[in-house]
N, C-alpha and C positions, 0 to 999 in steps of 0.2 A: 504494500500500500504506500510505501514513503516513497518507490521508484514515483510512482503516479504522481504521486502530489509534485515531484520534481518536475517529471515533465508535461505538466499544465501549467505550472509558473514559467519554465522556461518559453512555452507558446503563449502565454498571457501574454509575456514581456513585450512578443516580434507584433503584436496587433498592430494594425493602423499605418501610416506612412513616414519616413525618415524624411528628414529636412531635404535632405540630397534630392531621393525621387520628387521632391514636389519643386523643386528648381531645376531640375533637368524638363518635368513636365511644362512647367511655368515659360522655359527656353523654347522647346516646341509648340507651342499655343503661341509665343510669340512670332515665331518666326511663317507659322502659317496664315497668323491674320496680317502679319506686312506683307508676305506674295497676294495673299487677297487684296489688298487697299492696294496693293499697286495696280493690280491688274483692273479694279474695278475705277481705280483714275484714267487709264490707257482708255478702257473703252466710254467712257463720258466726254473725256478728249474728242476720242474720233467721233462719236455721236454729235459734240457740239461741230465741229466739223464737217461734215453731212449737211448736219443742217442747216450751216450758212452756206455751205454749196450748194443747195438746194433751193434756197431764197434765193441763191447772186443767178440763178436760170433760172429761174422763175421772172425775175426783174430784165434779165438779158429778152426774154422771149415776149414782155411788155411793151417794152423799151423798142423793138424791133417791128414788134405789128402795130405799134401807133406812130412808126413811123411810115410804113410803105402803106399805111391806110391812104396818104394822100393820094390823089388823081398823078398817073402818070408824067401829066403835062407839067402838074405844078413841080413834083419834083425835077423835072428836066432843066427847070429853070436854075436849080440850084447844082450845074453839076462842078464839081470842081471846090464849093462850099463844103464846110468845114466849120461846126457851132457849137461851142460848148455853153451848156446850160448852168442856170444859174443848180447851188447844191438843193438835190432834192431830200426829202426825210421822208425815209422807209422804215418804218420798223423790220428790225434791230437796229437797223445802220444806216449813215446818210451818205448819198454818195451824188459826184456831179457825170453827167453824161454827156455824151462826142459823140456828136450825130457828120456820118461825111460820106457823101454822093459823089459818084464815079461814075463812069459807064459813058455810052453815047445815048444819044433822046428817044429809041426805041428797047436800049438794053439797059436798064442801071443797076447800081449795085450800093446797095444803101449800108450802111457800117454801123453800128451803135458799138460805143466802149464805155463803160462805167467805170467808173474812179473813185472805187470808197475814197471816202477820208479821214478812215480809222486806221490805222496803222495793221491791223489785224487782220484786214482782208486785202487782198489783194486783184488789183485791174482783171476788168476780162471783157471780152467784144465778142461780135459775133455778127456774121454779112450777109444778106438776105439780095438776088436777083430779082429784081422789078423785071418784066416782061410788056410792053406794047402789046397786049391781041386786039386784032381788027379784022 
């Protein structure tokens, strides 16, 4: 009977967790939730990202069909013109646009370029052929 009682003290003793195991755990819990918060700032990044590329085409493909709306004749008048507008305000971001016609007076070719003026987006255009049908 005194063997027993020895060894249920000796496993009384080992219960429960040693400093050591609960900072080795404490190490790995840490190092899993910083690969998570990295990874979960990368893709918020590139979502925000997307998504202002997705507004600057959105505004490019605006910016382009309210320009060749006009009548062919009128834009003929302007060819060789080249007009930057005063800054427009878009939510998210304001940016100024460069409207400039090319072409001869049956073929044109109308240009829109937007110019955020937030340091964080960056220029982009896009060129659309006007056609004469008669």
């Amino acid at each position: 009977m005194n063997e027993r009682g020895n060894q249920r003290s000796m496993s009384s003793d080992r219960a429960g967790f040693s400093i050591l195991e609960i900072l080795i755990a404490l190490v790995v819990l840490t190092v899993a939730v910083m690969s998570l918060s990295t990874v979960s700032l990368a893709a918020a990044r590139q979502g925000r990202r997307i998504s202002g590329r997705s507004f600057e085409i959105g505004l490019l493909t605006q910016e382009i069909d309210r320009a060749v709306a006009a009548p062919i004749e009128s834009l003929a008048v302007k060819i060789g013109q080249t007009r930057l507008d005063t800054p427009v305000v878009a939510a998210p971001w304001t940016y100024a646009r460069r409207v400039t016609i090319s072409g001869r007076a049956d073929s044109l070719t109308v240009g829109v370029t937007i110019l955020p003026l937030s340091p964080l987006q960056r220029p982009d255009s896009i060129a659309q052929t006007v056609l004469r049908t008669r």
